[in-house]
C-alpha positions in Angstrom: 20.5 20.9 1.9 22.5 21.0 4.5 21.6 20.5 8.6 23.5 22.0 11.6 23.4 19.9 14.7 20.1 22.4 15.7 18.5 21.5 12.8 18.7 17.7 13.1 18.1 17.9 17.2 14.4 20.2 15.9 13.6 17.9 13.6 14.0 14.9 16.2 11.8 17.1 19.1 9.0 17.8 16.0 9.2 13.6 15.5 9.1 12.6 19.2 4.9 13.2 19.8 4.1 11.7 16.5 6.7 8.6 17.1 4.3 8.2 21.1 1.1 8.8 18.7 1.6 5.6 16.8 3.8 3.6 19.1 2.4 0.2 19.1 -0.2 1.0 16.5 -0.1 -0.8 13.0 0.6 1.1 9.9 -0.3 -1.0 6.6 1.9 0.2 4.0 0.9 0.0 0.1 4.3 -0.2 -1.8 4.2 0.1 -5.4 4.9 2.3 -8.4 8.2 4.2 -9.3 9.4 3.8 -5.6 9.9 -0.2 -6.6 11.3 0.8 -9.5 13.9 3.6 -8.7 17.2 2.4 -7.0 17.2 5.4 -4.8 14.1 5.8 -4.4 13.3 2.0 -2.9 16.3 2.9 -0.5 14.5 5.8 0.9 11.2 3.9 1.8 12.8 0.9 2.6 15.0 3.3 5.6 11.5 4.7 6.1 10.1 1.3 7.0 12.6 0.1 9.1 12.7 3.4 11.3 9.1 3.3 12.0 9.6 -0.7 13.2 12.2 0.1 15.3 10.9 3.0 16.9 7.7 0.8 18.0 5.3 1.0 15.2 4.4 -1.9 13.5 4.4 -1.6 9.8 3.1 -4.2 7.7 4.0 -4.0 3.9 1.5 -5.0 1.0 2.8 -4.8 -2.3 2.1 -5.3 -6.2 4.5 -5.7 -9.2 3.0 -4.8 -11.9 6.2 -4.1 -14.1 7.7 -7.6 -12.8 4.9 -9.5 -14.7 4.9 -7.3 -17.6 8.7 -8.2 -17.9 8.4 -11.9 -17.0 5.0 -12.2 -19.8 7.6 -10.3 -22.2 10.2 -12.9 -21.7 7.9 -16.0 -22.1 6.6 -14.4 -25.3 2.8 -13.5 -23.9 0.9 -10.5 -24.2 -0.3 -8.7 -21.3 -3.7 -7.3 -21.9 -5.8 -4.9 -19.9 -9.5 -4.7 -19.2 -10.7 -1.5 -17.6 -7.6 -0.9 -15.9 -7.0 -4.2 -14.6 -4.8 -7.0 -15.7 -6.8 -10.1 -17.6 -5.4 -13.0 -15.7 -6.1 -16.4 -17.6 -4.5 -19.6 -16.2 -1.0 -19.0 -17.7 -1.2 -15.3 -16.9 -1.8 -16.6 -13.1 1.2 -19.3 -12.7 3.6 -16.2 -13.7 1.5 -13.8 -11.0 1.8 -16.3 -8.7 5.7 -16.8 -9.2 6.7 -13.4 -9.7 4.8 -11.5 -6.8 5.3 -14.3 -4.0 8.1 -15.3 -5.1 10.8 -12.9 -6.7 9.4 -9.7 -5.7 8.3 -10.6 -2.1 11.6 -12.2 -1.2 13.6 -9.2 -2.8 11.8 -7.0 -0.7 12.3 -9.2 2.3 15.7 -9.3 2.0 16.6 -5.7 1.2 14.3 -5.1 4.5 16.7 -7.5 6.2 20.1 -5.7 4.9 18.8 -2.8 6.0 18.3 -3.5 9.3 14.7 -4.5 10.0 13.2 -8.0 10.5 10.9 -8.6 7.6 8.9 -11.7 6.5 7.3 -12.8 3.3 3.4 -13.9 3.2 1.5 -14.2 0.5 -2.0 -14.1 0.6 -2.4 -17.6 0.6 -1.0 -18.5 3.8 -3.1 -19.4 6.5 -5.9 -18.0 4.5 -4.8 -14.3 4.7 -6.9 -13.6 1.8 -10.0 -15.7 0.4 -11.4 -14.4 -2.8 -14.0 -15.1 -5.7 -14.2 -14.0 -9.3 -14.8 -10.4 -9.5 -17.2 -9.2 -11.7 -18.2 -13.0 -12.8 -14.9 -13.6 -14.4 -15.1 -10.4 -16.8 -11.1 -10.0 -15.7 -10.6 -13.7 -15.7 -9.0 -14.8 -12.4 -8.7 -11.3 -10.7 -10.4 -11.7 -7.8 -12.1 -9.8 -5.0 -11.7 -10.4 -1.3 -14.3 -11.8 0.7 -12.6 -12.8 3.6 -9.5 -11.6 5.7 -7.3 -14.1 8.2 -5.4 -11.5 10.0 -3.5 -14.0 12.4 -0.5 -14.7 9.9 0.1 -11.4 9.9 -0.6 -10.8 13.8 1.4 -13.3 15.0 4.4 -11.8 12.8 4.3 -8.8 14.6 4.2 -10.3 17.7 7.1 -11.8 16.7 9.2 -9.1 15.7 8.8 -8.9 11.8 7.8 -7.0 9.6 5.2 -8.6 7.7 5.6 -7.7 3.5 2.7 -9.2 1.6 1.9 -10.4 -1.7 -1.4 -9.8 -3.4 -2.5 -13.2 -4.3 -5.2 -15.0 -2.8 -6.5 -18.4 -1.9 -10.1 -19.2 -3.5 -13.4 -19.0 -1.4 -14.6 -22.3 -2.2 -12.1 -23.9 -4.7 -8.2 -24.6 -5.2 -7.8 -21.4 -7.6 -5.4 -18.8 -6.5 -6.3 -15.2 -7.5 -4.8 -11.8 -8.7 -5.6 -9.0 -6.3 -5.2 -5.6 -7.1 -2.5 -4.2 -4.1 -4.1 -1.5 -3.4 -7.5 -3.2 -2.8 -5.5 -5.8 -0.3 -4.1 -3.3 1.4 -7.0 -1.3 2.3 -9.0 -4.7 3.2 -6.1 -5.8 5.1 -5.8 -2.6 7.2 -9.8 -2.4 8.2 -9.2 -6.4 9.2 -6.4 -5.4 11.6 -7.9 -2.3 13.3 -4.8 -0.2 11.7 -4.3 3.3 12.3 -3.6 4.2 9.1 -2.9 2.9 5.6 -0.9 4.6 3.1 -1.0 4.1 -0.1 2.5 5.1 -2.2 1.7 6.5 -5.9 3.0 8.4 -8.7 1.2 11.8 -8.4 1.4 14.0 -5.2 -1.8 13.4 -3.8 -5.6 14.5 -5.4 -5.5 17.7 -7.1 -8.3 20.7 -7.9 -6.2 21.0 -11.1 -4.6 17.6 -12.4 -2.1 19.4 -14.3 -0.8 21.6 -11.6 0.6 20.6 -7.9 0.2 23.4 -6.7 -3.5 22.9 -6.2 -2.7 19.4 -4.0 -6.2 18.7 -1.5 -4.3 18.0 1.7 -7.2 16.9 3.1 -10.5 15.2 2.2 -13.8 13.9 4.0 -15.1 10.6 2.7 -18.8 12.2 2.5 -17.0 15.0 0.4 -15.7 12.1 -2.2 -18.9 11.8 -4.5 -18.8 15.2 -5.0 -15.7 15.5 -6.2 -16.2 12.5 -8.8 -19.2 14.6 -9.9 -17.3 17.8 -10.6 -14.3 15.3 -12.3 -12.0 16.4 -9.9 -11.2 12.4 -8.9 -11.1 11.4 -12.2 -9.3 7.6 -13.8 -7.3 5.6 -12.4 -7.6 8.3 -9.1 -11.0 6.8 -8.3 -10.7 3.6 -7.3 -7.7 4.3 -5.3 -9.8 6.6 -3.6 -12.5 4.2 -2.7 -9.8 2.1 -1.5 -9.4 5.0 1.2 -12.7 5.6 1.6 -13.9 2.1 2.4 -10.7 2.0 4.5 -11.6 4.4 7.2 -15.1 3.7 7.0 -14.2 0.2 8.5 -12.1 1.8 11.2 -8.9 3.2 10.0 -8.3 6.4 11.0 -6.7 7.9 8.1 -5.7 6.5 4.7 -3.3 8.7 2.9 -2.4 9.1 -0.9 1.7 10.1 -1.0 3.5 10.7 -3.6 6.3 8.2 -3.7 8.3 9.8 -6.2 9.3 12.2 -3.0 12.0 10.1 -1.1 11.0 9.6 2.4 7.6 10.9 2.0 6.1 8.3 4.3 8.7 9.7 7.5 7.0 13.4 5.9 3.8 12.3 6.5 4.4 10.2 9.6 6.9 12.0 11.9 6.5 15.8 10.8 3.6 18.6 11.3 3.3 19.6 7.8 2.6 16.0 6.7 2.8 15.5 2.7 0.1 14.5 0.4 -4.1 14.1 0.4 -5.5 12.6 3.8 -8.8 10.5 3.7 -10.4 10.5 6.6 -14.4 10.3 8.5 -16.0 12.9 10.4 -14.1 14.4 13.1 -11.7 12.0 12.5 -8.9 14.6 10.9 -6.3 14.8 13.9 
């Protein structure tokens, strides 16, 4: 498509009350499925998060890797294996989670953020006891873990600094030495309620939560978290939809305004959703809370 200079001066005038709105508010940022994977694709979000830093919102980046450690198990010779959705993490399982999310995929993403412009630094959920965590579900996942406690001044004092924070999903144990999977999209919704944020967006592969699965047309643009059982009972929220959708929910019913669900397939979908009126995707948010 091509823009006149009208076009592009309309679209910056439809930005500027949505870039005052969040000015100086924190955005968390869930970065994971095809838009890691696709070259052009990782461009576009990547442009997207160092815009919304440099026009004054601070944007803190929480991501997974799941194909990463498939690869890396592949190349050692170990099988993954999968238990209700989640990855079974035994010991060895762990050292290569550990390795490949804090270090080769969070300093990738660290750098590209840097080439691009922005001023991004790596954390993992380990330093300065960002994320504390215990077995979850009594070890039926081995050492997945679920948070039980959030240390939000790493991450704080980043942004105070400048950076952009970009996080790894491992975490420090409770009350031993073990470190611990997290599922991303978990840390990133605990991680937003911790810091007050104003929103957290979570980037998927599907367009948002639809009536139909099978067609986009019927995308939900908006949802109410009382509305959410409801729809699990009519199998409308269905799979692997569900417990990103309690990810939301619990979200913004610890204080974050609105979680969305984009479809990161759609380049610059979090600029749509952030800086335009028709927005993109499904919105979660609390009573009254839908602005």
């Amino acid at each position: 498509m091509n823009y006149n200079h009208a076009d592009r001066a309309q679209i910056l005038v439809e930005a500027l009350p949505y870039i005052k709105k969040y000015n100086g508010e924190t955005v968390v940022i869930k970065y994971g499925g095809n838009a890691m994977i696709n070259e052009d694709l990782k461009k576009a979000v990547i442009d997207d998060i160092v815009l919304l830093s440099l026009v004054g919102i601070h944007v803190v980046v929480v991501h997974g890797g799941g194909p990463e450690i498939s690869d890396m198990l592949k190349r050692v010779g170990k099988e993954g294996k999968f238990v209700n959705g989640l990855r079974y993490t035994d010991e060895e399982t762990m050292e290569i989670v550990q390795m490949v999310l804090c270090g080769k995929v969070n300093k990738e993403l660290v750098s590209i953020l840097n080439r691009a412009g922005g001023s991004a630094i790596g954390l993992c959920g380990i330093d300065g006891g960002l994320f504390r965590a215990k077995e979850l579900d009594g070890g039926t996942y081995g050492l997945v873990g679920e948070i039980e406690e959030v240390s939000t001044k790493p991450v704080i004092d980043a942004l105070k600094n400048g950076y952009i924070p970009v996080v790894s999903t491992v975490a420090q144990g409770l009350n031993d030495t073990q470190s611990y999977n997290i599922n991303a999209d978990t840390a990133a919704a605990k991680l937003a309620s911790a810091l007050g944020a104003k929103k957290l967006i979570l980037l998927t592969d599907v367009c948002g939560i639809l009536q139909d699965p099978k067609d986009e047309s019927t995308l939900i643009p908006d949802v109410n978290v009382s509305d959410v059982p409801k729809l699990i009972r009519d199998g409308i929220i269905s799979g692997g939809m569900i417990p990103k959708l309690a990810c939301c929910v619990e979200a913004v019913r610890m204080g974050v305004s609105q979680a969305n669900i984009l479809d990161g397939r759609v380049p610059h979908s979090i600029l749509m959703e952030m800086l335009s009126d028709k927005g993109i995707g499904t919105v979660v948010h609390g009573e009254g809370m839908f602005l």
